[in-house]
mmCIF file of the N, C-alpha and C atoms, coordinates in Angstrom:
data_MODEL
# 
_entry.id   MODEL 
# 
loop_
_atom_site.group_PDB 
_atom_site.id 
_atom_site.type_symbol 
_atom_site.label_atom_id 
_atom_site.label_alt_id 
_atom_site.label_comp_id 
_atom_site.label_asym_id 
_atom_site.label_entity_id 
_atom_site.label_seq_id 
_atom_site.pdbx_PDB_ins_code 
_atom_site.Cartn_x 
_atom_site.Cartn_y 
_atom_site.Cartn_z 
_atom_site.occupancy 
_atom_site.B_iso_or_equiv 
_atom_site.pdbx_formal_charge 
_atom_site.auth_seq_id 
_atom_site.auth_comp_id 
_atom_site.auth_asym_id 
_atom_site.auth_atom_id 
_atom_site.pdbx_PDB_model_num 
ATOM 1   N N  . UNK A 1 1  ? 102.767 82.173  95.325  1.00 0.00 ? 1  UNK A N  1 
ATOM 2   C CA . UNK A 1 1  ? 103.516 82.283  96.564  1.00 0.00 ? 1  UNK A CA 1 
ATOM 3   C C  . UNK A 1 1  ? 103.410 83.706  97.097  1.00 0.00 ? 1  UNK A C  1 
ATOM 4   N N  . UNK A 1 2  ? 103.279 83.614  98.274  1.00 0.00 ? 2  UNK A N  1 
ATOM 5   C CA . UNK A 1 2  ? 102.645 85.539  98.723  1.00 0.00 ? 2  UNK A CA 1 
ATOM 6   C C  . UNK A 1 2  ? 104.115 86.077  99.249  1.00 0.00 ? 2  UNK A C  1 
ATOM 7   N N  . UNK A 1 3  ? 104.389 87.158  99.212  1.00 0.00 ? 3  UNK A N  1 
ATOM 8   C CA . UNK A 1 3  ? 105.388 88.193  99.359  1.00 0.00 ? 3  UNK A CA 1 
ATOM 9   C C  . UNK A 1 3  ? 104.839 88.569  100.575 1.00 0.00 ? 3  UNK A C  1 
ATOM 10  N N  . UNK A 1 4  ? 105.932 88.885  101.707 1.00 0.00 ? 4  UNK A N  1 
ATOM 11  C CA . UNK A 1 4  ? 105.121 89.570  102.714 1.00 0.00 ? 4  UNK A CA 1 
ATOM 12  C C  . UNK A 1 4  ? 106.527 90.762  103.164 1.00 0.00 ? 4  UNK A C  1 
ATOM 13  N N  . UNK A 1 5  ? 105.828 91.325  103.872 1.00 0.00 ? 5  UNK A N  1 
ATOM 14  C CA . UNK A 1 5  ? 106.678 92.580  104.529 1.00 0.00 ? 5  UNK A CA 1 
ATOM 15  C C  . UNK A 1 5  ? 106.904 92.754  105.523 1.00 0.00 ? 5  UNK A C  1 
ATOM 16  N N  . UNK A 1 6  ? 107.738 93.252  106.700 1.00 0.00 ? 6  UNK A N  1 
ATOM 17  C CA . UNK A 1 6  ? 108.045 93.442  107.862 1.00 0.00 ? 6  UNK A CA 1 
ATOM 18  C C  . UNK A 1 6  ? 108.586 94.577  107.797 1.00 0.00 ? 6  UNK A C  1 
ATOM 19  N N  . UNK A 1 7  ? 108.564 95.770  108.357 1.00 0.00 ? 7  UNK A N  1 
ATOM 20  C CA . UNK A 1 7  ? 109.434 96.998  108.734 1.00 0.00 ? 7  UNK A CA 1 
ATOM 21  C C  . UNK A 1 7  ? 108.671 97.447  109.471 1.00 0.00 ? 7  UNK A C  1 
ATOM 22  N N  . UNK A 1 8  ? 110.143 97.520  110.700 1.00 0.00 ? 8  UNK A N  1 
ATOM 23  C CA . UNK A 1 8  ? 109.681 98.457  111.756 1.00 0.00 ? 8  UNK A CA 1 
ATOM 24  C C  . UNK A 1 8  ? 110.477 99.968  111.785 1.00 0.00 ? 8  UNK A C  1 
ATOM 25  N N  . UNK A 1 9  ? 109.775 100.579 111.949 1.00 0.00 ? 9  UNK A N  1 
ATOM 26  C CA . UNK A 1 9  ? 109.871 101.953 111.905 1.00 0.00 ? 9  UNK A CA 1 
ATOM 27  C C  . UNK A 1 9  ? 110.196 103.111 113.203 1.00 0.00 ? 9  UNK A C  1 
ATOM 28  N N  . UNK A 1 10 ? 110.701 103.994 112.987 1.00 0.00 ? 10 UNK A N  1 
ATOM 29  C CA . UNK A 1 10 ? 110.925 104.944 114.143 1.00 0.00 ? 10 UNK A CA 1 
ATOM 30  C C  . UNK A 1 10 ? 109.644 105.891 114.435 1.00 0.00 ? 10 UNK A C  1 
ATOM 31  N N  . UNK A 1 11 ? 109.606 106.824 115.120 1.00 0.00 ? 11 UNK A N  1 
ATOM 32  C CA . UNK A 1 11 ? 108.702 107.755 115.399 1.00 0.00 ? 11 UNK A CA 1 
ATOM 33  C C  . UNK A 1 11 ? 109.218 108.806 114.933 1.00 0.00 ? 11 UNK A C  1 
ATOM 34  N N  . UNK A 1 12 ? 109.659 108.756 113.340 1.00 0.00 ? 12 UNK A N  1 
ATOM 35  C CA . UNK A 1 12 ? 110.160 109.961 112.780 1.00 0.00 ? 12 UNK A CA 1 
ATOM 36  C C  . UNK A 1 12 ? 109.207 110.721 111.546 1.00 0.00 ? 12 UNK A C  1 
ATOM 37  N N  . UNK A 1 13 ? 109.611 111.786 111.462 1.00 0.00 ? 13 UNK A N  1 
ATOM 38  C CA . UNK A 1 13 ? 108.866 112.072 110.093 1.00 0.00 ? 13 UNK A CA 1 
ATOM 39  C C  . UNK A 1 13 ? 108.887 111.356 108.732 1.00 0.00 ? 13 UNK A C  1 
ATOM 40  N N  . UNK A 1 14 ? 110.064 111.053 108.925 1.00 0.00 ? 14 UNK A N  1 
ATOM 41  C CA . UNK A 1 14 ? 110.730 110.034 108.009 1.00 0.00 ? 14 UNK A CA 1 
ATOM 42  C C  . UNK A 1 14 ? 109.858 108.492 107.477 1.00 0.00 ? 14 UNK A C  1 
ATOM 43  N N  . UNK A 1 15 ? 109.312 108.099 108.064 1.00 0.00 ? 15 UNK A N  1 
ATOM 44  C CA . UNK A 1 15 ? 108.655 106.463 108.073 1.00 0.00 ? 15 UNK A CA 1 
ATOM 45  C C  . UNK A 1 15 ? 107.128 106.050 107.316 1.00 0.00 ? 15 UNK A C  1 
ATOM 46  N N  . UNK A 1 16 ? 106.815 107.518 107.591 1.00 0.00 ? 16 UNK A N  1 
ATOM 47  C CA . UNK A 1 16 ? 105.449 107.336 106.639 1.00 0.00 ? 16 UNK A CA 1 
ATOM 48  C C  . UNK A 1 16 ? 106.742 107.372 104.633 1.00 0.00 ? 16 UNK A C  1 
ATOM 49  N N  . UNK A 1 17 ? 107.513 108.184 104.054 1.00 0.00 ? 17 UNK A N  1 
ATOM 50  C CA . UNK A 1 17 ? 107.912 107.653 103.124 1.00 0.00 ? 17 UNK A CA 1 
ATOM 51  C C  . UNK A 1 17 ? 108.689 106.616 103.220 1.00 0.00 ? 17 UNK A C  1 
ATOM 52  N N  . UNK A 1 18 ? 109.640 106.169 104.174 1.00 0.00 ? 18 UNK A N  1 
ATOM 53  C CA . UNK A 1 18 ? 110.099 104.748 104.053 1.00 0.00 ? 18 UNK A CA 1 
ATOM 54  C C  . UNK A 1 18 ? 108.925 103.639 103.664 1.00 0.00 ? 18 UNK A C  1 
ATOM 55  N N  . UNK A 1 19 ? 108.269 104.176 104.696 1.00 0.00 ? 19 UNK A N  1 
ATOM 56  C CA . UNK A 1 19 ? 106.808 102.470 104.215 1.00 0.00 ? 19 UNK A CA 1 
ATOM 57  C C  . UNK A 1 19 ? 105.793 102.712 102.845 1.00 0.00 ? 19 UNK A C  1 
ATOM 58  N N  . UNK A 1 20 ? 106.651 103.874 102.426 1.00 0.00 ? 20 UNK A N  1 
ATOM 59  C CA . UNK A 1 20 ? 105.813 103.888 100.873 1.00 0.00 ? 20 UNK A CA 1 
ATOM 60  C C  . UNK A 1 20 ? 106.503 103.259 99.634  1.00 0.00 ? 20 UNK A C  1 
ATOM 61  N N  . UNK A 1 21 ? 108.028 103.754 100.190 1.00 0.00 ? 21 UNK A N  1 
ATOM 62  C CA . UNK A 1 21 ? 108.799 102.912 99.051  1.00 0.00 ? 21 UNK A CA 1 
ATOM 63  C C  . UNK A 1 21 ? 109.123 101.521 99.060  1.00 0.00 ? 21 UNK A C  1 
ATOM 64  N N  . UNK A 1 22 ? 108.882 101.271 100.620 1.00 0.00 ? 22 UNK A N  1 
ATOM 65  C CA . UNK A 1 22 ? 108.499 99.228  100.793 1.00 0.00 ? 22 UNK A CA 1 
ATOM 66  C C  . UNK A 1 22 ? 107.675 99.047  100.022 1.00 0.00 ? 22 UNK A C  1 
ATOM 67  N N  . UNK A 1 23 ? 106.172 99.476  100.236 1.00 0.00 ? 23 UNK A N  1 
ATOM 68  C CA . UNK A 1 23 ? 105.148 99.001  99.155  1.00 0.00 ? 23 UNK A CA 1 
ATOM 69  C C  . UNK A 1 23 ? 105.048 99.098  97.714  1.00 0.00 ? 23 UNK A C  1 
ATOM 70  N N  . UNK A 1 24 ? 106.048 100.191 97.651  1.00 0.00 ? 24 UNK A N  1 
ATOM 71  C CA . UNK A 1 24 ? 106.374 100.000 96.295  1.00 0.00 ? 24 UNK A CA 1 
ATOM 72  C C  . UNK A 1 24 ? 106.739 98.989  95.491  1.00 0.00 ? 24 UNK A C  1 
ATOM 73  N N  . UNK A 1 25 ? 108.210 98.749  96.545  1.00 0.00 ? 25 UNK A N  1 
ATOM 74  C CA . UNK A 1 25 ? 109.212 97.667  95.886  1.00 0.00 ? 25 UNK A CA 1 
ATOM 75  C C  . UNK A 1 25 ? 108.200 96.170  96.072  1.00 0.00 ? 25 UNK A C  1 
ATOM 76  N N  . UNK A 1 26 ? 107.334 96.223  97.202  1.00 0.00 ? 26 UNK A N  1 
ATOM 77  C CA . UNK A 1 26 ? 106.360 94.910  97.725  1.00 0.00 ? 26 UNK A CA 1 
ATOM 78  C C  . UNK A 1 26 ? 105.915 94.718  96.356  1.00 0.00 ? 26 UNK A C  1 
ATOM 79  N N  . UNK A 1 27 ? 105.192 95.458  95.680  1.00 0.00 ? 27 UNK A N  1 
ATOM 80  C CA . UNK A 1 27 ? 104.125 95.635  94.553  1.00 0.00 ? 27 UNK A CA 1 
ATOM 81  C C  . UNK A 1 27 ? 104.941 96.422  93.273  1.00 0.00 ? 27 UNK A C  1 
ATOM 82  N N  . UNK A 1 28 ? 106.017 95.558  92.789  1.00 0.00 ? 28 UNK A N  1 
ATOM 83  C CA . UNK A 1 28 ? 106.824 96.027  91.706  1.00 0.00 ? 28 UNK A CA 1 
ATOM 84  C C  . UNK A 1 28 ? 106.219 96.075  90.295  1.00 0.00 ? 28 UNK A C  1 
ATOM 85  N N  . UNK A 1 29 ? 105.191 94.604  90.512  1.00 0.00 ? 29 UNK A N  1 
ATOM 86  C CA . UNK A 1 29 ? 105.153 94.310  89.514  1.00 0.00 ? 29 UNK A CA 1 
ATOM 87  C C  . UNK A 1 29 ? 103.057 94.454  88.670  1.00 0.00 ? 29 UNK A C  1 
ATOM 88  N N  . UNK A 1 30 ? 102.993 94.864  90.274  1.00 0.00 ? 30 UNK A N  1 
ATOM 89  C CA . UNK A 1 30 ? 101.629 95.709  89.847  1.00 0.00 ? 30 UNK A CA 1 
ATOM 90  C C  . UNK A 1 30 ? 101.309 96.494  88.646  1.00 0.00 ? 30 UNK A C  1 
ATOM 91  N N  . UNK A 1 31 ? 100.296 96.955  88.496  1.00 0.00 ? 31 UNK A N  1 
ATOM 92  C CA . UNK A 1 31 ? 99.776  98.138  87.558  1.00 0.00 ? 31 UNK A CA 1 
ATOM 93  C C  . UNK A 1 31 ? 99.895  99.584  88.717  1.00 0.00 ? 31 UNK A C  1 
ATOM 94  N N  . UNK A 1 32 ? 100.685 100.623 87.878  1.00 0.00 ? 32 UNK A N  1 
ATOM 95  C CA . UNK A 1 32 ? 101.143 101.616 88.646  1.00 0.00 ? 32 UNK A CA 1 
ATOM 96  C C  . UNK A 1 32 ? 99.942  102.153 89.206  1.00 0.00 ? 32 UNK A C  1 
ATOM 97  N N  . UNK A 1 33 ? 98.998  102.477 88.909  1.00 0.00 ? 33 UNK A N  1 
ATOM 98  C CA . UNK A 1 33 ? 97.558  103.174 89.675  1.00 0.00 ? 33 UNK A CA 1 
ATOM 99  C C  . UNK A 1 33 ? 97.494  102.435 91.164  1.00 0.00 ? 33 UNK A C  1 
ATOM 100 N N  . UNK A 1 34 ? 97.231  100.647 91.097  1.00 0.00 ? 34 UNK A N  1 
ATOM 101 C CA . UNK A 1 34 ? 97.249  100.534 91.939  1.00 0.00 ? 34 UNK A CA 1 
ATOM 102 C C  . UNK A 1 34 ? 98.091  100.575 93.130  1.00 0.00 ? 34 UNK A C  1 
ATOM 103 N N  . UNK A 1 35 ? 99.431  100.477 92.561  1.00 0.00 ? 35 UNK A N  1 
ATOM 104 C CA . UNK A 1 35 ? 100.836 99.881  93.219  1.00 0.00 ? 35 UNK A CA 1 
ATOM 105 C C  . UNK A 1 35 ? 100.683 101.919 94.372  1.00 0.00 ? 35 UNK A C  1 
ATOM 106 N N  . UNK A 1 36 ? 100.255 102.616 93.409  1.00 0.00 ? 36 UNK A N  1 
ATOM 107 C CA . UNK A 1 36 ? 99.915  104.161 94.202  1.00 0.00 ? 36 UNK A CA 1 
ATOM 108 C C  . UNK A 1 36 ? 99.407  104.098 94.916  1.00 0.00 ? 36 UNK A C  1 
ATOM 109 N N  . UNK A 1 37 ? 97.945  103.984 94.736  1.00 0.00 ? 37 UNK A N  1 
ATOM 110 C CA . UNK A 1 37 ? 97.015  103.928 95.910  1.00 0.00 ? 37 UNK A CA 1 
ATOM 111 C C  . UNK A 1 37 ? 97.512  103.092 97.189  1.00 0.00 ? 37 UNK A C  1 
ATOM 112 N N  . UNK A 1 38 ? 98.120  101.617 96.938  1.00 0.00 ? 38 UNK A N  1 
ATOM 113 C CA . UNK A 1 38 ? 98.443  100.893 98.092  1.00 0.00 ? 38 UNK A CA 1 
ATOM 114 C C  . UNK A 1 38 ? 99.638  101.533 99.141  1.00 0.00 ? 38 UNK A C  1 
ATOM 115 N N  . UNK A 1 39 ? 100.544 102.228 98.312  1.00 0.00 ? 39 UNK A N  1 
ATOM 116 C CA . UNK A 1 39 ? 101.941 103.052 98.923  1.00 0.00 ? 39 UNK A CA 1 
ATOM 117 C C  . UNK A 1 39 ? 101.312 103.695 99.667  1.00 0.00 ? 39 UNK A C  1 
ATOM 118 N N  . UNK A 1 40 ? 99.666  104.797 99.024  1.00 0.00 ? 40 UNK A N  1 
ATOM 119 C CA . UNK A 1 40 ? 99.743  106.094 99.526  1.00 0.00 ? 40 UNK A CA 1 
ATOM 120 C C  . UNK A 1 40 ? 98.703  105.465 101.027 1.00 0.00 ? 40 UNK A C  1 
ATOM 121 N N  . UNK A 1 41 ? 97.930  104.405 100.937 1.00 0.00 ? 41 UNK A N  1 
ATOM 122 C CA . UNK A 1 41 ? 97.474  103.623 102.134 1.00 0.00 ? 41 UNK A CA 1 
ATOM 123 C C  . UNK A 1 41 ? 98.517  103.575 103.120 1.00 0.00 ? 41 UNK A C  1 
ATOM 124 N N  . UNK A 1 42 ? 99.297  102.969 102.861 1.00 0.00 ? 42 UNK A N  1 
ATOM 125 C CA . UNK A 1 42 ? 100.565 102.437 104.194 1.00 0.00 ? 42 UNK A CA 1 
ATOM 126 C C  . UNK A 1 42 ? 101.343 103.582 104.369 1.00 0.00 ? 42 UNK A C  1 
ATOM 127 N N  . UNK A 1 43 ? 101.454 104.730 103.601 1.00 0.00 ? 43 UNK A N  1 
ATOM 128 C CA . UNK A 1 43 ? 101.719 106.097 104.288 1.00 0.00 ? 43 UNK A CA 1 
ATOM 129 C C  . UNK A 1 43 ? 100.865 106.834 105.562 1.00 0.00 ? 43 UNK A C  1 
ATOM 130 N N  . UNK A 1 44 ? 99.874  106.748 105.345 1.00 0.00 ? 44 UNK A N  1 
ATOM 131 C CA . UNK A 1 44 ? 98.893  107.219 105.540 1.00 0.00 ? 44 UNK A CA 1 
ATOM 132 C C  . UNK A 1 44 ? 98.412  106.812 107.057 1.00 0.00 ? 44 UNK A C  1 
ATOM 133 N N  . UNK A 1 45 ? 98.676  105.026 107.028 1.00 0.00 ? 45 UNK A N  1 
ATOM 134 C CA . UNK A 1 45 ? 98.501  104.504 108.454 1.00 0.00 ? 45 UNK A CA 1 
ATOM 135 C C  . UNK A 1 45 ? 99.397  104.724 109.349 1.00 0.00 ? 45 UNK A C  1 
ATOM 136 N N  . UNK A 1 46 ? 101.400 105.034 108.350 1.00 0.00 ? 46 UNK A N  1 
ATOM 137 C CA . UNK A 1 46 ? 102.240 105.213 109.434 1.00 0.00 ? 46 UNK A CA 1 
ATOM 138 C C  . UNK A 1 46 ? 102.559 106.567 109.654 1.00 0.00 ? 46 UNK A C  1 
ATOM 139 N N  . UNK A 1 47 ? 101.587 107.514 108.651 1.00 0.00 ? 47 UNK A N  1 
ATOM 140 C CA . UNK A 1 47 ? 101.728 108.950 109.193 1.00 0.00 ? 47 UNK A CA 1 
ATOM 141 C C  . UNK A 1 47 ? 100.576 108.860 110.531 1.00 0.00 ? 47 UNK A C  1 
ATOM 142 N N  . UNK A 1 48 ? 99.657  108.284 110.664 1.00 0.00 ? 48 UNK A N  1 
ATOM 143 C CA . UNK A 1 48 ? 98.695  108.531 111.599 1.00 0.00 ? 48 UNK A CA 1 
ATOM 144 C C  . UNK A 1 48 ? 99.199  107.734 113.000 1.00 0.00 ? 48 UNK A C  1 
ATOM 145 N N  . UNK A 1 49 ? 100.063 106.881 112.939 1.00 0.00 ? 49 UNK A N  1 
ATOM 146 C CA . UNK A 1 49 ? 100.564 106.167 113.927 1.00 0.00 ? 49 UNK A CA 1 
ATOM 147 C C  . UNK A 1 49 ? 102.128 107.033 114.647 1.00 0.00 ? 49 UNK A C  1 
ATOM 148 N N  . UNK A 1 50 ? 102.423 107.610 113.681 1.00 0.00 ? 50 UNK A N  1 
ATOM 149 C CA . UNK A 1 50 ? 103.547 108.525 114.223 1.00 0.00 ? 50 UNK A CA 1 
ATOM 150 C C  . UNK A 1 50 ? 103.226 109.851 114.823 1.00 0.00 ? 50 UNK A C  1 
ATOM 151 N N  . UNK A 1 51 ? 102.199 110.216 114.455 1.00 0.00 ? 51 UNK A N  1 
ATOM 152 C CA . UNK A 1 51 ? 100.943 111.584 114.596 1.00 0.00 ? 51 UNK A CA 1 
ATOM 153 C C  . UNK A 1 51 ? 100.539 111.361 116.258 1.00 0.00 ? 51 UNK A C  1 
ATOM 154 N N  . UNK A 1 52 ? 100.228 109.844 116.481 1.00 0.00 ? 52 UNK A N  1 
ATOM 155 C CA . UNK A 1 52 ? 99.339  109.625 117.780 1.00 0.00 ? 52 UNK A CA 1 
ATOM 156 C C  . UNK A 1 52 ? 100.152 108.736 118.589 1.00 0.00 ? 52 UNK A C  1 
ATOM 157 N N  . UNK A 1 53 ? 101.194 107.794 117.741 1.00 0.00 ? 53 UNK A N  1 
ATOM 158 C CA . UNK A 1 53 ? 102.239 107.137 119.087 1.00 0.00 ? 53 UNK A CA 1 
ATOM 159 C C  . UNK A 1 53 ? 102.949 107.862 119.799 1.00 0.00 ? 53 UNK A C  1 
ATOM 160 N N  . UNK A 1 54 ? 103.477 107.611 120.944 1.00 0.00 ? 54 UNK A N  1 
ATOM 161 C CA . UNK A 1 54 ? 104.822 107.614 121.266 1.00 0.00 ? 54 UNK A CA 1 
ATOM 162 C C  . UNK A 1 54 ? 105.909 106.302 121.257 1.00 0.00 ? 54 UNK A C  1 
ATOM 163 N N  . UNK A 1 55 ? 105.786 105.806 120.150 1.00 0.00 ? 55 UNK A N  1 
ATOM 164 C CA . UNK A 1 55 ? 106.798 104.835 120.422 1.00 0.00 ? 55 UNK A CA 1 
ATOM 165 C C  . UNK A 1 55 ? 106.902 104.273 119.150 1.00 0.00 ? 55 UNK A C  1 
ATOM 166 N N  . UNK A 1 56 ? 107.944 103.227 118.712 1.00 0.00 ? 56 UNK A N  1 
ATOM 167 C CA . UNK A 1 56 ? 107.737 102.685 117.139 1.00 0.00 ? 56 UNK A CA 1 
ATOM 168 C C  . UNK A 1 56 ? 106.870 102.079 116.677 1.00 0.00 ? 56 UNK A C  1 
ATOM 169 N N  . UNK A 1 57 ? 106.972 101.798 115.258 1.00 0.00 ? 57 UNK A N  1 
ATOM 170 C CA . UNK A 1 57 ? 105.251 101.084 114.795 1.00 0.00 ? 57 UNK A CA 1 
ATOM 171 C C  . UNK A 1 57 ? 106.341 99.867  113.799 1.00 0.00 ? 57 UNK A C  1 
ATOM 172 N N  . UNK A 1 58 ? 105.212 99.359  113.394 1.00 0.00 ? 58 UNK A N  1 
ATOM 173 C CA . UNK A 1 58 ? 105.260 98.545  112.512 1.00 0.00 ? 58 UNK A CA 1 
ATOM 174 C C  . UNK A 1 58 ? 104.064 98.075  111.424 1.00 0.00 ? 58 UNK A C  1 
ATOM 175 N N  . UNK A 1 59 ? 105.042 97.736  109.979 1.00 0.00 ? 59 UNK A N  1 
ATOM 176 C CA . UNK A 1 59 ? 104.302 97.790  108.821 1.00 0.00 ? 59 UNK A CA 1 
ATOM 177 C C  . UNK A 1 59 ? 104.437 96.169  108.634 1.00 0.00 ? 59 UNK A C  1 
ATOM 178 N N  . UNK A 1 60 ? 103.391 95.417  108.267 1.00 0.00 ? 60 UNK A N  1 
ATOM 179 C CA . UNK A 1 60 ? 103.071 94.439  108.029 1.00 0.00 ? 60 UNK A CA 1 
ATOM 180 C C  . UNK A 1 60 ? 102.113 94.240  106.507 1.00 0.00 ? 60 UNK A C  1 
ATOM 181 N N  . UNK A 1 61 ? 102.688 93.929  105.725 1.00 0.00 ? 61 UNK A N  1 
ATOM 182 C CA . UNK A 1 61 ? 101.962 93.411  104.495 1.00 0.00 ? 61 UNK A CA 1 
ATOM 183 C C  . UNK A 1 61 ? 102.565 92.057  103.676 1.00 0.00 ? 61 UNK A C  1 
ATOM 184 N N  . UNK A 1 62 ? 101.439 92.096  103.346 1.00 0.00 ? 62 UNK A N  1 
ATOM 185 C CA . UNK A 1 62 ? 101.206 90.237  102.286 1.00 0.00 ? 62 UNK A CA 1 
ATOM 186 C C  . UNK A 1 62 ? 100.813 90.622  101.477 1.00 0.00 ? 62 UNK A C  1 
ATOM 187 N N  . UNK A 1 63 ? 101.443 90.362  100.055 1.00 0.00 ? 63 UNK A N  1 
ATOM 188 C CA . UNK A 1 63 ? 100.549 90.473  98.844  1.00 0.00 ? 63 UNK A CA 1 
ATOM 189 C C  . UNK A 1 63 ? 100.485 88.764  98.113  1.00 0.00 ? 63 UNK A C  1 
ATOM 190 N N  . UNK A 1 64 ? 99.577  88.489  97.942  1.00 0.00 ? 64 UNK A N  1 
ATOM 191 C CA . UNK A 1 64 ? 99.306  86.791  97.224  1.00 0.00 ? 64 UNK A CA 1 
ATOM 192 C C  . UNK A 1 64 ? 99.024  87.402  95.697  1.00 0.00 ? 64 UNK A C  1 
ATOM 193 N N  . UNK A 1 65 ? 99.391  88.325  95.679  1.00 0.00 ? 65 UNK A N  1 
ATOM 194 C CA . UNK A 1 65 ? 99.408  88.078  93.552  1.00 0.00 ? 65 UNK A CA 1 
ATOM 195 C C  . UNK A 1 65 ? 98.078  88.685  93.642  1.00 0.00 ? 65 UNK A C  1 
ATOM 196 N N  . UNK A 1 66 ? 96.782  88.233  93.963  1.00 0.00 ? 66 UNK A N  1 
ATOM 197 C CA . UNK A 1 66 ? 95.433  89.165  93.723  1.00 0.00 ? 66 UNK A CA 1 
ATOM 198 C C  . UNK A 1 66 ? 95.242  89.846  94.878  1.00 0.00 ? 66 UNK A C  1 
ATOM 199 N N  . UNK A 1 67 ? 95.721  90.147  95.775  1.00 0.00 ? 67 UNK A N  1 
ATOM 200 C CA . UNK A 1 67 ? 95.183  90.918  97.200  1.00 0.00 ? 67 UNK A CA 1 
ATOM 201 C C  . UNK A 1 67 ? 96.554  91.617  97.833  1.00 0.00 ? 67 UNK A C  1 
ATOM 202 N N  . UNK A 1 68 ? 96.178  92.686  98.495  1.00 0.00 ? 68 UNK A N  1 
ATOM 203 C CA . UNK A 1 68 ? 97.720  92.411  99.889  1.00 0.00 ? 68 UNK A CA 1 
ATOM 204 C C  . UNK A 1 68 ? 96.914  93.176  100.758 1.00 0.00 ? 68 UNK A C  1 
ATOM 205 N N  . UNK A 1 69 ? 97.353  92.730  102.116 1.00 0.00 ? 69 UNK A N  1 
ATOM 206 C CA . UNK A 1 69 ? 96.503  92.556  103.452 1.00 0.00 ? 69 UNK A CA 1 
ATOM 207 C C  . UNK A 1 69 ? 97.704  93.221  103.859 1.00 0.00 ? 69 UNK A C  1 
ATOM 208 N N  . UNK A 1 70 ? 97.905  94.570  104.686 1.00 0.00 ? 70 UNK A N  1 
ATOM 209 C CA . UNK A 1 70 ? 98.386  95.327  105.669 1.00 0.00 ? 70 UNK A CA 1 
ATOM 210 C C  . UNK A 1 70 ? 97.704  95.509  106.673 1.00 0.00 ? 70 UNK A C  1 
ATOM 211 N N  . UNK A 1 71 ? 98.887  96.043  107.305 1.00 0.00 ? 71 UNK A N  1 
ATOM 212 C CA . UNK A 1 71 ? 98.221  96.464  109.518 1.00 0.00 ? 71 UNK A CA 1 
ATOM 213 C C  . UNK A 1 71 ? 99.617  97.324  109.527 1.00 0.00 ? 71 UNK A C  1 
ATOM 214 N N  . UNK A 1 72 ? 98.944  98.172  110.676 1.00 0.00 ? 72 UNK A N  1 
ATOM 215 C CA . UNK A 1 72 ? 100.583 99.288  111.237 1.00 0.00 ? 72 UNK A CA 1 
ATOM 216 C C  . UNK A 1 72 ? 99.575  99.077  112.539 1.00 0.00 ? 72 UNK A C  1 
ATOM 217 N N  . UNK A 1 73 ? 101.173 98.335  113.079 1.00 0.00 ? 73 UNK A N  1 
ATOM 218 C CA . UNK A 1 73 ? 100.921 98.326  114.629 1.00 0.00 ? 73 UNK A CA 1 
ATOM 219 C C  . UNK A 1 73 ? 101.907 99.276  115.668 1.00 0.00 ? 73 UNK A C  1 
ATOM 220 N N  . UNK A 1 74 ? 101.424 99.583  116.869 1.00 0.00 ? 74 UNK A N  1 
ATOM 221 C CA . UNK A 1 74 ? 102.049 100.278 117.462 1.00 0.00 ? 74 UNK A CA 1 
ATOM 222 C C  . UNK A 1 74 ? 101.872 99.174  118.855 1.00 0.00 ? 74 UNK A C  1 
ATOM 223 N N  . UNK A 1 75 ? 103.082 99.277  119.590 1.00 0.00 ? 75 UNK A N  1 
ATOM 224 C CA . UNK A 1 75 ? 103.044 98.970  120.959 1.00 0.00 ? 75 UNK A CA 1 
ATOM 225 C C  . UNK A 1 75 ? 101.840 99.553  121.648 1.00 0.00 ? 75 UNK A C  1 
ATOM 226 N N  . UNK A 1 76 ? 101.674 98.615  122.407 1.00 0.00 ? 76 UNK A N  1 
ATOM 227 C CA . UNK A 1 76 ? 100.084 98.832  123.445 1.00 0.00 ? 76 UNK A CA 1 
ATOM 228 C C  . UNK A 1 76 ? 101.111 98.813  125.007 1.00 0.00 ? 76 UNK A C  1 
ATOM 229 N N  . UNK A 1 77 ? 100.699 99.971  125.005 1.00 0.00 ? 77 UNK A N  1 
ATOM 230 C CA . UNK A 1 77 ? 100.956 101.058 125.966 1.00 0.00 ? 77 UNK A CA 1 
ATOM 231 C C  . UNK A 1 77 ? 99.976  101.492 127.141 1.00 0.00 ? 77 UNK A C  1 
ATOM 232 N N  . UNK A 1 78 ? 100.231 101.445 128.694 1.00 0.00 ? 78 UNK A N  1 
ATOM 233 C CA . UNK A 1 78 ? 99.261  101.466 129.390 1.00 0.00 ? 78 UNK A CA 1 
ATOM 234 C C  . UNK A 1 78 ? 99.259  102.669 130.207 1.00 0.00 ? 78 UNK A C  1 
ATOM 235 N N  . UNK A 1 79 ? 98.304  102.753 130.161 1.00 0.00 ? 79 UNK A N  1 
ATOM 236 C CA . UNK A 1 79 ? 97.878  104.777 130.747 1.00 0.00 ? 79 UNK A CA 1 
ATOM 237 C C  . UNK A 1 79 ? 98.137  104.658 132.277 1.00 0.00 ? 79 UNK A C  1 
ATOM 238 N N  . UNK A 1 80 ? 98.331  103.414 133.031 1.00 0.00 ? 80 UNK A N  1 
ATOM 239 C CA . UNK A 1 80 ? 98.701  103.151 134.663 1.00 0.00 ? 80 UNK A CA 1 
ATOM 240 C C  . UNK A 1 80 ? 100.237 102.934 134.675 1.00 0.00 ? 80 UNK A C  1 
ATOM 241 N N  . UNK A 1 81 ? 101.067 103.173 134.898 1.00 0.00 ? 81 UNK A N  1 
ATOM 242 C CA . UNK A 1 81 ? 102.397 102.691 135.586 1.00 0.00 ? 81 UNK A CA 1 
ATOM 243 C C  . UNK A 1 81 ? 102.438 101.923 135.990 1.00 0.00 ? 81 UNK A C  1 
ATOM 244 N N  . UNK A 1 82 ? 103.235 100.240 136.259 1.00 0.00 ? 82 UNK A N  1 
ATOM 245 C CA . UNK A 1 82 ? 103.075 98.891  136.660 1.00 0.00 ? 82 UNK A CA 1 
ATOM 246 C C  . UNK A 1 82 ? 103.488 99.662  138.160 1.00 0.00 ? 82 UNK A C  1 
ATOM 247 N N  . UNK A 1 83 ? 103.649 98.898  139.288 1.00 0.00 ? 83 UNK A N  1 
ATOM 248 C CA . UNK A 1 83 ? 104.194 99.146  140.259 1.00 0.00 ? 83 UNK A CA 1 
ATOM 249 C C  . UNK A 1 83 ? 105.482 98.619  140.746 1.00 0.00 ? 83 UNK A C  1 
# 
């Protein structure tokens, strides 16, 4: 049965470690090397999304027991003003 994740996040300094200790707790029961590397991944996407957004992001992960599939999304934002 796959575990999945949802947190949305602020545009703070703060959120790249919040979404490390999600993946942590996501991947409790991992082998610690990997359960690292995957934290220090989803840091990494929501330090670079807080680096280049202006606006909140979001952390999305699935782990099925052999894999977990993440994305950090940010609102799509348009460089024109509607009228």
């Amino acid at each position: 049965m796959p575990h999945d994740l949802h947190l949305l996040l602020d545009n703070s300094l703060r959120s790249p470690a919040r979404a490390r200790r999600a993946i942590e707790e996501l991947l409790e029961h991992v082998a610690a090397g990997s359960r690292y590397d995957a934290a220090l991944l989803a840091s990494e996407l929501v330090s670079h999304a807080v680096t280049h957004a202006r606006g909140p992001c979001s952390l999305d992960a699935t782990w099925d027991g052999a894999s977990l599939r993440s994305r950090c999304s940010t609102p799509i934002r348009s460089s024109h003003p509607r009228a």
